[in-house]
C-alpha positions as CSV (number, residue, x, y, z in Angstrom):
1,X,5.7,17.3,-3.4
2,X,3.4,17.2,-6.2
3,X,2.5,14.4,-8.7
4,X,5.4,14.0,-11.3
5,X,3.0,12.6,-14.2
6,X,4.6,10.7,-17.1
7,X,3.8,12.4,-20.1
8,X,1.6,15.3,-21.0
9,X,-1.9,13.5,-21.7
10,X,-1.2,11.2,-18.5
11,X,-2.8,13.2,-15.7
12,X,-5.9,13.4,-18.2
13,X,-6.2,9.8,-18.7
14,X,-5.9,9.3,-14.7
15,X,-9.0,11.4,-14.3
16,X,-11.1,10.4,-16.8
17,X,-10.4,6.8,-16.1
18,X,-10.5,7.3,-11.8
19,X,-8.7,3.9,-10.0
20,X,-12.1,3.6,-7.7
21,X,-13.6,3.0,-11.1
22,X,-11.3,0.5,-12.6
23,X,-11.1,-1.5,-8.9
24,X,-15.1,-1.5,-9.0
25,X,-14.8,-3.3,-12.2
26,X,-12.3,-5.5,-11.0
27,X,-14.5,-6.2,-8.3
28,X,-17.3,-7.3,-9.7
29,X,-15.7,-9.7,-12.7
30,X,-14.0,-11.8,-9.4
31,X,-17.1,-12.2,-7.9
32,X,-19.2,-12.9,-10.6
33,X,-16.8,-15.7,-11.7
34,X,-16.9,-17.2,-8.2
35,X,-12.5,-16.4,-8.3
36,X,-10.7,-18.5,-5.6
37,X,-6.9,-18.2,-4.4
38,X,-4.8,-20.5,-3.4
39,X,-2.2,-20.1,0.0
40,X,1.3,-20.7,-1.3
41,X,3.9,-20.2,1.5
42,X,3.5,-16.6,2.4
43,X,1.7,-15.2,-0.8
44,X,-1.6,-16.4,-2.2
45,X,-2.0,-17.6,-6.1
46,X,-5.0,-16.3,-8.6
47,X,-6.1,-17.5,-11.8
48,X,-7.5,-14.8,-14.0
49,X,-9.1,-14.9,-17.4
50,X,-8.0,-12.1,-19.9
51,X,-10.8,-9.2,-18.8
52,X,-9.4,-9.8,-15.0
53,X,-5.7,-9.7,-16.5
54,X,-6.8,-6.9,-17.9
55,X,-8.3,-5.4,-14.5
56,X,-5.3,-6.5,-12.4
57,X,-3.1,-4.8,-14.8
58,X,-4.5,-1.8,-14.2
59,X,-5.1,-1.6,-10.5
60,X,-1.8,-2.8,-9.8
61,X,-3.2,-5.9,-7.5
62,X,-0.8,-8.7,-7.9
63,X,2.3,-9.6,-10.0
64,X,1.7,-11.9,-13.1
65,X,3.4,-15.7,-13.1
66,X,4.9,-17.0,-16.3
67,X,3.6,-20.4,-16.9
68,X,2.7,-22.4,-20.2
69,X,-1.1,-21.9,-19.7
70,X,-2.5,-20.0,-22.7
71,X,-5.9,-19.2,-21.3
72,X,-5.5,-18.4,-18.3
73,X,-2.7,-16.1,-16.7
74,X,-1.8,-16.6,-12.8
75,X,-1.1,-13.6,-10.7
76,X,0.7,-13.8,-7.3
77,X,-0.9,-11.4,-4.4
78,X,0.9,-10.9,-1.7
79,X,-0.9,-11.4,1.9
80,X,-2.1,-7.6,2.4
81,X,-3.3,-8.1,-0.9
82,X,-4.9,-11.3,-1.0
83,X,-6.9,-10.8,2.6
84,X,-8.0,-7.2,1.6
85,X,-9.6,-8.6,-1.6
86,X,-10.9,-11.3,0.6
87,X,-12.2,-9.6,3.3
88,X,-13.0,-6.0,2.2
89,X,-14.0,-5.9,-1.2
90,X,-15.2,-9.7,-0.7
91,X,-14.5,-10.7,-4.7
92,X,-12.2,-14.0,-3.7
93,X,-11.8,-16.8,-1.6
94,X,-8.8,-18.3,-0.5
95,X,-8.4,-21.8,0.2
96,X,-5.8,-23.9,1.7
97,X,-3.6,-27.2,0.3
98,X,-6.3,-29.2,1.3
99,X,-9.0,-27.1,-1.4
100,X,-11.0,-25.9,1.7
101,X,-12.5,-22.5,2.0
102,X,-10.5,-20.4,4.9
103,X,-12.6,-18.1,6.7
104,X,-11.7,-15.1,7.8
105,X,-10.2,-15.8,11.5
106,X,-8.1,-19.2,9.7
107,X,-6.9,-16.9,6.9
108,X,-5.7,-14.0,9.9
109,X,-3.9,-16.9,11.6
110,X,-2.2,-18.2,8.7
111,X,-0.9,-14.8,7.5
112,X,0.1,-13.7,10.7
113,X,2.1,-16.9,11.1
114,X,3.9,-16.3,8.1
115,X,4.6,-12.3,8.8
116,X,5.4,-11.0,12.2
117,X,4.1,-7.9,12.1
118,X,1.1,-8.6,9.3
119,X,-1.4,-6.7,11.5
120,X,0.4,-3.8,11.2
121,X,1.4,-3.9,7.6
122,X,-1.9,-5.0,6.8
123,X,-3.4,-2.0,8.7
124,X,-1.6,0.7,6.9
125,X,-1.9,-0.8,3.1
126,X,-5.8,-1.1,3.6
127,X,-5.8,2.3,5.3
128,X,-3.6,3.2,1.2
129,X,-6.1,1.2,-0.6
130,X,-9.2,2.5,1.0
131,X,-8.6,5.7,0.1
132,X,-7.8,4.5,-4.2
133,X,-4.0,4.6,-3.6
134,X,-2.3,2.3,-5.6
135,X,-0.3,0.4,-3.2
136,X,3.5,-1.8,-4.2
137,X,6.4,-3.0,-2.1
138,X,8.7,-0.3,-1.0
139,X,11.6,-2.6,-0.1
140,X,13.9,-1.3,-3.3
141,X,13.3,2.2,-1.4
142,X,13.8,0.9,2.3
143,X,10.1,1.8,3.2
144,X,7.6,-1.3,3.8
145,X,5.6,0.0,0.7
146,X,5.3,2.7,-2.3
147,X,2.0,4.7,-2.8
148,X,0.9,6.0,-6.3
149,X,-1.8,8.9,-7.2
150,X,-2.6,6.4,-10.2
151,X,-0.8,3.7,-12.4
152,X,2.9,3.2,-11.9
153,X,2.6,3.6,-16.4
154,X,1.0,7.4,-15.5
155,X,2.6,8.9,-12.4
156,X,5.5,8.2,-10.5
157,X,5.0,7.0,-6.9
158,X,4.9,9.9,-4.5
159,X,5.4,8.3,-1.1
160,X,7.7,6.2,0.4
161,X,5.5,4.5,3.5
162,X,7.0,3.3,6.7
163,X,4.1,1.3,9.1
164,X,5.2,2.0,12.7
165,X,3.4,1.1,16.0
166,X,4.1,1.6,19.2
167,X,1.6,-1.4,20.6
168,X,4.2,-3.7,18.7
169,X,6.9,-2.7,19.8
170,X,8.2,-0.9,16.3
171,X,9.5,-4.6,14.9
172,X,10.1,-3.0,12.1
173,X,13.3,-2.3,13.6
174,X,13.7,1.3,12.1
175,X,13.4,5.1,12.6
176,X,14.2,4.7,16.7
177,X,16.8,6.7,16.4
178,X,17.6,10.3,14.8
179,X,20.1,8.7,12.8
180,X,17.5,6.5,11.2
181,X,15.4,9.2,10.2
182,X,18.6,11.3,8.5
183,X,19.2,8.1,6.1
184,X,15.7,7.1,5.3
185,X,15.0,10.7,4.7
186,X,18.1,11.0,2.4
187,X,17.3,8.2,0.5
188,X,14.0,9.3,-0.7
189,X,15.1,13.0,-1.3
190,X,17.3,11.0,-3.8
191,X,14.4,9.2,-5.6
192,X,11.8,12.1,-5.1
193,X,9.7,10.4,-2.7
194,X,8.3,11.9,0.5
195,X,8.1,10.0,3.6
196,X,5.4,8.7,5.2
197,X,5.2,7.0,8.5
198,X,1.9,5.4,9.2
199,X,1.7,5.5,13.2
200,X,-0.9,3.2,13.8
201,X,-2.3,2.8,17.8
202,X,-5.3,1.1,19.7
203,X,-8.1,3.7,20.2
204,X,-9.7,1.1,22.4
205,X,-8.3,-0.1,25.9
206,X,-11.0,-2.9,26.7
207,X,-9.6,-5.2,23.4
208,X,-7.0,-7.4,24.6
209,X,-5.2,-8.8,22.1
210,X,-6.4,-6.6,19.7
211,X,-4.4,-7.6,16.8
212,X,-5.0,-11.0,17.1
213,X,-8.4,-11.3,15.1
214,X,-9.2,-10.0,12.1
215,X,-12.2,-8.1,13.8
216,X,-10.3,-6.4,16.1
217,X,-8.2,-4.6,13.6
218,X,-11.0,-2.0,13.3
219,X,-10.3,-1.4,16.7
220,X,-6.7,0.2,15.4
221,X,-6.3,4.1,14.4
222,X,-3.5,5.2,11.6
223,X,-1.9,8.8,12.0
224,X,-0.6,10.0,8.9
225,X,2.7,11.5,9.2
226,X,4.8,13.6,6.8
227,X,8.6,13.4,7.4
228,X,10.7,16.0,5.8
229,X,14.2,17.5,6.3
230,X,14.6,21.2,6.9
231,X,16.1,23.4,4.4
232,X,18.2,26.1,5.7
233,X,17.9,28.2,2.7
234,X,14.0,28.1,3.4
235,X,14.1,29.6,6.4
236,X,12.2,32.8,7.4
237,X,14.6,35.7,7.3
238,X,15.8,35.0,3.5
239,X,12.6,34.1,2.5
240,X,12.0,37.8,4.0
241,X,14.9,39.1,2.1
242,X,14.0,37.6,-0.9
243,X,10.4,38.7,-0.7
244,X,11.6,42.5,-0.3
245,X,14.0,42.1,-3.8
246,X,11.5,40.8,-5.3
247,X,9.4,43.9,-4.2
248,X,12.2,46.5,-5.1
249,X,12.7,44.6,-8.4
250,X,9.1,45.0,-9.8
């Protein structure tokens, strides 16, 4: 399925303005002003002066909190969010109730306290991020998140994204059957999505435990695959026939 852009001049601005470029500057504004986020239950809180409002805006990190602080505006990153900015682009620290610094393994712990399956999530939105998708919550599409060529303002999200895993059992409770796969796949043929399952396995059999630190993560693979429903009226003898009209046509 290809990108359904928002208006004709919208796939020009996404290239000339590339999301690597905008998260670079976002990047370096957090850790040049020393940023720090706070755990709150089971998402982490960021104060952001109007540049880095600016910069969260636009890479889509984060949902802005309404409060009655004028110069500052609070966003509210969800735990993929918060450790991947913590730990992979290393432009924030997080620290707890007690306004101590978590480190990586404390931060891992707590978040995979708070989320069953975090590893696994966490796994498949880096995997996304990594590679300049812009990353949201699927739950309004039934998928565990939404991937987007560019700014939700520009493009229309393209892939509805399922993490699965095999090592964990599949807690994500869905697509064990056929039945599952009929629905979810109906459901985003409705909202012109494509799905993608995220199958994400250990590559290495010496790590036990291997989602249990944030080092082992790495030791993790993610398959991308495509899911999509077969149409009968695509299938090889009419497009055959079709092909020969079209050739005693012209």
């Amino acid at each position: 399925m290809a990108a359904r852009w928002k208006g004709k001049t919208a796939e020009a601005k996404a290239l000339a303005e590339p999301m690597s470029t905008i998260v670079s500057r976002l990047q370096s504004s957090l850790i040049e002003s020393n940023s720090q986020g706070i755990l709150s239950g089971s998402s982490v809180l960021l104060a952001a002066h109007e540049e880095q409002t600016e910069l969260f805006n636009h890479t889509c990190f984060g949902r802005p909190v309404i409060t009655t602080e004028k110069n500052k505006q609070w966003f509210q990153l969800c735990l993929e969010e918060a450790f991947y900015l913590c730990t992979v682009m290393k432009c924030i620290k997080i620290v707890g109730q007690n306004s101590c610094v978590k480190n990586e393994e404390q931060l891992w712990d707590y978040m995979s306290s708070k989320r069953v399956n975090f590893p696994i999530l966490y796994k498949a939105y880096s995997h996304l991020r990594s590679k300049n998708w812009v990353v949201r919550a699927g739950s309004q599409y039934g998928a565990d998140f939404v991937a987007y060529r560019h700014h939700p303002a520009l493009v229309h999200s393209e892939y509805a994204v399922i993490a699965s895993s095999a090592e964990e059992g599949n807690e994500n409770g869905r697509l064990k059957v056929w039945s599952d796969f009929h629905c979810t796949l109906r459901l985003c043929g409705s909202v012109a999505k494509t799905l993608l399952v995220l199958h994400i396995s250990r590559n290495c059999n010496d790590c036990d435990g291997a989602s249990s630190s944030p080092w082992n993560i790495n030791y993790y693979s993610v398959e991308e695959r495509i899911v999509a429903r077969w149409n009968p009226e695509q299938s090889r003898e009419n497009c055959t026939v079709a092909e020969k009209e079209s050739c005693k046509s012209s």
